[in-house]
KOLFI-194036 format. One line per field, with one value per residue: z negated, y, x negated of N, C-alpha, C in turn; residue number from 1. Coordinates in Angstrom, 1 decimal, padded with zeros to 4 digits, m for minus. Atoms other than C-alpha are relative to their C-alpha. Layout:
N
n.pz	Z,...
n.py	Y,...
n.px	X,...
ca.pz	Z,...
ca.py	Y,...
ca.px	X,...
c.pz	Z,...
c.py	Y,...
c.px	X,...
seq	NUM,...
***
This chain:
139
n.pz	000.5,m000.9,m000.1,m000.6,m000.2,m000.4,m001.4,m000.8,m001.4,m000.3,m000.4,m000.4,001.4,m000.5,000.5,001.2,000.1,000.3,001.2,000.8,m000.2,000.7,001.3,000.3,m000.5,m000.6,000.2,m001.3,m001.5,m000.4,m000.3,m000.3,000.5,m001.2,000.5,m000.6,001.3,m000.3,001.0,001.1,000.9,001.1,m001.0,000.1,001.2,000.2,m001.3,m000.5,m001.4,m000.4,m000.2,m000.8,000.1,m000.6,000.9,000.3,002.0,000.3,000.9,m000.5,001.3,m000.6,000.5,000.5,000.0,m000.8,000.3,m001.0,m000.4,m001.6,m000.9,m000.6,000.3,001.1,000.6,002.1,000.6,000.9,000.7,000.2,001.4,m001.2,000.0,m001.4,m000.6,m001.6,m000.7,m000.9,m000.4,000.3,001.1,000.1,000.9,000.6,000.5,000.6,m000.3,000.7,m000.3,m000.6,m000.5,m001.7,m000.8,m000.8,m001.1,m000.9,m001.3,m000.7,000.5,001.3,000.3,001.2,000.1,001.6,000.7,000.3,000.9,000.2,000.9,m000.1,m000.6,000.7,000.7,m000.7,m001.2,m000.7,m000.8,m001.6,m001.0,m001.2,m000.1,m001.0,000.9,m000.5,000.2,m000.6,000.5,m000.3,000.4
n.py	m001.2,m000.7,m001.3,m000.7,m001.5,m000.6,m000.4,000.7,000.7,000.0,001.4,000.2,000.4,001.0,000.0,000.4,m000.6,m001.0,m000.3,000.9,000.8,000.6,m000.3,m001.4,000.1,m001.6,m001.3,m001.0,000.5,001.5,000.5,001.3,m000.2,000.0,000.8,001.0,000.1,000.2,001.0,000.8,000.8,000.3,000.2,m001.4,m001.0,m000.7,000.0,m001.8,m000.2,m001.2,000.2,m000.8,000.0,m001.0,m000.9,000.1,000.1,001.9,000.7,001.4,000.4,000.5,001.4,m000.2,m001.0,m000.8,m001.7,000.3,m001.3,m000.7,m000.7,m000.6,000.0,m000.7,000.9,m000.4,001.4,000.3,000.9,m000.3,m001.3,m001.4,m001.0,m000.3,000.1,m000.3,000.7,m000.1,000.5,000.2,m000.1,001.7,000.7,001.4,000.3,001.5,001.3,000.1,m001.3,m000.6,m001.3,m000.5,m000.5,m000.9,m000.3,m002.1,m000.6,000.9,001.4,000.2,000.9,m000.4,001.2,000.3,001.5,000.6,001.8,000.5,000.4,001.1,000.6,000.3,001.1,m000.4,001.6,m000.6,m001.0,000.9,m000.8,m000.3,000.2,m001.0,m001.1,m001.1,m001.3,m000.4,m001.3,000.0,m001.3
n.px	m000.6,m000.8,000.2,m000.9,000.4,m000.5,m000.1,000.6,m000.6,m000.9,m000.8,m001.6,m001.1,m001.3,m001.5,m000.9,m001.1,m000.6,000.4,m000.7,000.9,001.0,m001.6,m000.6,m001.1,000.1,m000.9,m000.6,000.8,000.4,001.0,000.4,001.7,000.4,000.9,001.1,000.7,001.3,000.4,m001.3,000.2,m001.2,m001.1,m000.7,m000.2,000.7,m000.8,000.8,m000.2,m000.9,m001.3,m000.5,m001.7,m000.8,m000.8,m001.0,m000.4,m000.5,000.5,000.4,000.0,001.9,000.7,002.1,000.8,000.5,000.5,000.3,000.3,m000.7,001.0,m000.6,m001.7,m000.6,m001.3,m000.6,m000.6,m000.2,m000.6,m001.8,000.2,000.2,001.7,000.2,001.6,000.1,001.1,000.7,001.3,000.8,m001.1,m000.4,m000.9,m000.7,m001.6,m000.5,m001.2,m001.6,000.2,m001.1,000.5,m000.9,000.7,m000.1,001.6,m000.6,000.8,m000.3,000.4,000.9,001.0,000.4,000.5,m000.7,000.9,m000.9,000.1,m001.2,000.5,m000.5,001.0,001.7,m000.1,001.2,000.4,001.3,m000.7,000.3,001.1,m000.1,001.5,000.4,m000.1,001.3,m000.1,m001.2,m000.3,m001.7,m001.2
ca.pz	m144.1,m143.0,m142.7,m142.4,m140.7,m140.4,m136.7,m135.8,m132.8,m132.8,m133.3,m131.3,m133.6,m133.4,m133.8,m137.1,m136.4,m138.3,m142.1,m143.5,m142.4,m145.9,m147.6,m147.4,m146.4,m143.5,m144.4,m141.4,m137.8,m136.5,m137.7,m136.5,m137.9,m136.4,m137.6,m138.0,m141.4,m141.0,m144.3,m146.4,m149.2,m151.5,m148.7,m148.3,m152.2,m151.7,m147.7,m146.1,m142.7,m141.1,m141.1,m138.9,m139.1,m136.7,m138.1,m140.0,m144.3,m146.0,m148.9,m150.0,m153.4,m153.0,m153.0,m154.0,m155.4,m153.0,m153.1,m149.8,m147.7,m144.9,m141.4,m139.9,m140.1,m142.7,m145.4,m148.9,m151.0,m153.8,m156.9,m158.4,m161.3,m158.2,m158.4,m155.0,m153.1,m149.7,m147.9,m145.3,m144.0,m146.3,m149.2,m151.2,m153.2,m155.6,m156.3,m158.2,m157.1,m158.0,m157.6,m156.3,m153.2,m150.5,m147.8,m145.5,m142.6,m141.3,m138.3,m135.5,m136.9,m140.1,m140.2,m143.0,m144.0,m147.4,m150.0,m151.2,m154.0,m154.5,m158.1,m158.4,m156.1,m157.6,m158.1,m157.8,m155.1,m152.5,m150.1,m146.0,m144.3,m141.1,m139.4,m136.6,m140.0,m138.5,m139.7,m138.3,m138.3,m137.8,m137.8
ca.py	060.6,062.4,066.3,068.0,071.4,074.1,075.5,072.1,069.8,069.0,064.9,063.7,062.5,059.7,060.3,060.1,061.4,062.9,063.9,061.0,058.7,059.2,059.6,063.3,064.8,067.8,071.1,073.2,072.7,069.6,069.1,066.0,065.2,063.9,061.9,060.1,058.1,057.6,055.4,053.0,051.0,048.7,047.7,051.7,052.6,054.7,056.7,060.2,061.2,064.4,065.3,067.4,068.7,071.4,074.0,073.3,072.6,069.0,068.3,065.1,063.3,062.6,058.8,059.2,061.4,063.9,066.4,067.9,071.4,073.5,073.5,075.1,076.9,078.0,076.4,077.4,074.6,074.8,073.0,072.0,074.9,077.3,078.1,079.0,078.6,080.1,078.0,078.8,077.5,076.6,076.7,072.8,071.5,068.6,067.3,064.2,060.9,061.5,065.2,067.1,069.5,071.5,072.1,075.3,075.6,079.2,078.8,076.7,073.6,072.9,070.9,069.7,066.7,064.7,062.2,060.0,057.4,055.7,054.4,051.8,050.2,050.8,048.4,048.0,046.3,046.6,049.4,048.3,049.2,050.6,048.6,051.8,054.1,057.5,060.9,062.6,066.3,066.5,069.2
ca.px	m055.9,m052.9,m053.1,m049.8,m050.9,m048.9,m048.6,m050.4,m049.9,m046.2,m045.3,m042.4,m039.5,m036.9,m033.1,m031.7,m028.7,m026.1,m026.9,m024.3,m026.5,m028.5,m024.7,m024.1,m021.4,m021.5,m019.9,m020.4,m022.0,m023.3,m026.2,m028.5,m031.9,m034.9,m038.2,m041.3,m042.3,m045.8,m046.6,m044.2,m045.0,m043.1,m040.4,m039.8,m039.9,m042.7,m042.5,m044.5,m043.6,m041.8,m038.0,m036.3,m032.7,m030.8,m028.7,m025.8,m024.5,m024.5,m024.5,m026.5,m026.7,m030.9,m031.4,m035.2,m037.3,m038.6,m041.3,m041.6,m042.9,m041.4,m043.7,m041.4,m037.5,m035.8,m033.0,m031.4,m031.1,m029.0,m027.9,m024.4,m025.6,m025.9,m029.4,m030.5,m034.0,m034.9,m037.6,m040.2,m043.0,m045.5,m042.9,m042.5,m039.7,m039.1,m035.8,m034.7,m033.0,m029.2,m030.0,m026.7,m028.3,m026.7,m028.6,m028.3,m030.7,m030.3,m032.8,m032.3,m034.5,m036.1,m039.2,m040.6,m043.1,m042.2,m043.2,m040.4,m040.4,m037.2,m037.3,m035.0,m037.3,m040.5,m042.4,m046.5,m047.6,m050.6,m049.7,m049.2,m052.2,m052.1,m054.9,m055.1,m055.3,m057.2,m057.4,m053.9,m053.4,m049.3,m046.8
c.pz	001.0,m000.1,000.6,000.1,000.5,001.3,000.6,000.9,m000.5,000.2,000.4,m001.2,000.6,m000.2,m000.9,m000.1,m001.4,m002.0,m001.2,000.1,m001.4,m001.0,m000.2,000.9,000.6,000.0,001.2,000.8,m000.3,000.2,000.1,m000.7,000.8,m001.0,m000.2,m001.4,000.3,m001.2,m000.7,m001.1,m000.7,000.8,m000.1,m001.7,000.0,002.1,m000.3,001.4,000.1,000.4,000.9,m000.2,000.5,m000.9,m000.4,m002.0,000.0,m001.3,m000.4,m001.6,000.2,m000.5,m000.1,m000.2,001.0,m000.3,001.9,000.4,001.1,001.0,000.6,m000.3,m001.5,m000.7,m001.4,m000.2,m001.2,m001.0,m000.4,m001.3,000.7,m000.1,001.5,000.8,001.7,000.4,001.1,000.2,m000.8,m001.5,m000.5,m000.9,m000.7,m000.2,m000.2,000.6,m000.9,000.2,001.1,001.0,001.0,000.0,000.9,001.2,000.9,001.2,000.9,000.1,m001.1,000.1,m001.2,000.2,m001.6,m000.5,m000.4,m001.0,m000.4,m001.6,m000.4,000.7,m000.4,000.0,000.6,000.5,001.0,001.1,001.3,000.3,001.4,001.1,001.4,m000.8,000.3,m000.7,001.1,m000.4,000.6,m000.4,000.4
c.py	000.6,001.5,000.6,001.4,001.2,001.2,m001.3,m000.9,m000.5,m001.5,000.3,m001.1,m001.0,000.7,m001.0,m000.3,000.5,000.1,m001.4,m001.4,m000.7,000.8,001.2,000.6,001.7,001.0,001.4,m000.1,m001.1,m000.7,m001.4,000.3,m001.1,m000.4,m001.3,m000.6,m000.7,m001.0,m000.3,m000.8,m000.6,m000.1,001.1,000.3,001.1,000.7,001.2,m000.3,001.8,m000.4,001.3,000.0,001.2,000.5,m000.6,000.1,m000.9,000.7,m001.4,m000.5,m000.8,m001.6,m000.4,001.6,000.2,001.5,000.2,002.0,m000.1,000.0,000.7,000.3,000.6,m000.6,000.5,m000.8,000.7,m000.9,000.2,001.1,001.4,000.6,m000.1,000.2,000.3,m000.5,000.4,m000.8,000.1,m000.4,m001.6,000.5,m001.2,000.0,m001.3,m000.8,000.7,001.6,000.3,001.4,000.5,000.9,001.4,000.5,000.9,000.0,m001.8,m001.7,000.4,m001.2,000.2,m001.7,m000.5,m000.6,m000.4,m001.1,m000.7,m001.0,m001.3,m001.3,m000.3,m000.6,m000.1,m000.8,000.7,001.3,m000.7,001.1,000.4,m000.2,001.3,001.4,001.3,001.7,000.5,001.3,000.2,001.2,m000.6
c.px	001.0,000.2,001.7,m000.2,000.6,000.0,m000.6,000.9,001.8,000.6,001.4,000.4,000.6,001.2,m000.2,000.8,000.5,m000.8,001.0,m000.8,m000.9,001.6,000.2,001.2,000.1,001.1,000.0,m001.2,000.0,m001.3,m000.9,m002.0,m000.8,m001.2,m000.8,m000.3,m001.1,m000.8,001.3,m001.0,000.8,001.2,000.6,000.5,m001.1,m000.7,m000.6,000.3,000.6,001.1,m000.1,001.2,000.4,000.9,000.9,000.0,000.5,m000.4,m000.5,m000.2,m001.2,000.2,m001.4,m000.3,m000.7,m000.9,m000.4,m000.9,000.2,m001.4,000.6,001.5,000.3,001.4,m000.4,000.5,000.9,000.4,001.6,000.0,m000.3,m001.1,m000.3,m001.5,000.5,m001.5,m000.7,m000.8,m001.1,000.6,000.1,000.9,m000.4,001.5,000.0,000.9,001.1,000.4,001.2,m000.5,001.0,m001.0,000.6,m000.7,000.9,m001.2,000.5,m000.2,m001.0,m001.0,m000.9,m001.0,000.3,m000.7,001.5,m000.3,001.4,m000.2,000.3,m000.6,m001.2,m000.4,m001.7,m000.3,m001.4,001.0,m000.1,m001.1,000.3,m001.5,m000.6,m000.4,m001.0,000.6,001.0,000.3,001.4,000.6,001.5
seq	1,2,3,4,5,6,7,8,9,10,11,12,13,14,15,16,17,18,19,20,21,22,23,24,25,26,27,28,29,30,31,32,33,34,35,36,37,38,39,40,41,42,43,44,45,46,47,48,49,50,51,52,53,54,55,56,57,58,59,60,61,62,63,64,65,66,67,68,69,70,71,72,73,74,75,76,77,78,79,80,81,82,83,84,85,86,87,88,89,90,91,92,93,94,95,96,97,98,99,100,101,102,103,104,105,106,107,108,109,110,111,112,113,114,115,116,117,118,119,120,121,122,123,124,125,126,127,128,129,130,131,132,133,134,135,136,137,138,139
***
């Protein structure tokens, strides 16, 4: 089991880098992201870990479905119909593959942990085990 706990211990991340990375395209600052994916399945169609991303505005045209929740930071997502969400810490989203968002992260870093299924991919298979698989409480 993985436990994402809000205020808990603090995994170190990898570089991502920049937000075009996952096709989006940055509209103000420089922001860089940062992360750990902790399970895959299905050659990465189905993917849980923590993101990370420093201040700035992308927008990104979601290549997977994502449901996720803030552990930290703060970001207003919107859509291309201008509806508008302000996110905190403890706060989840979904959003659809193909899904048109812009991001906003108004605090200095946003951390968040996700779920991702990529559909196009789908496809049912055994899941990879993790033969070190242990109860993990992560932020």
């Amino acid at each position: 089991m993985i436990a994402f706990k809000l205020g808990g211990e603090r995994l170190a991340l990898d570089v991502w880098g920049p937000p075009e990375r996952l096709s989006a395209v940055t509209l103000q600052g420089s922001p860089i992201m940062h992360g750990k994916q902790l399970y895959n399945a299905g050659e990465g169609a189905i993917a849980t870990g923590i993101y990370e991303v420093t201040r700035g505005k992308f927008k990104v045209i979601y290549p997977f479905h994502e449901h996720a929740t803030v552990l930290s930071g703060e970001v207003v997502l919107s859509d291309e119909a201008g509806n508008s969400v302000t996110y905190g810490p403890g706060d989840s989203w979904f959003c659809h593959q193909g899904e048109v968002i812009t991001w906003d992260v108004k605090s200095e870093r946003l951390r968040k942990c996700f779920f991702v299924v990529t559909s196009d991919r789908f496809v049912t298979v055994a899941p990879t085990r993790n033969p070190e698989s242990r109860y993990q409480a992560v932020g």
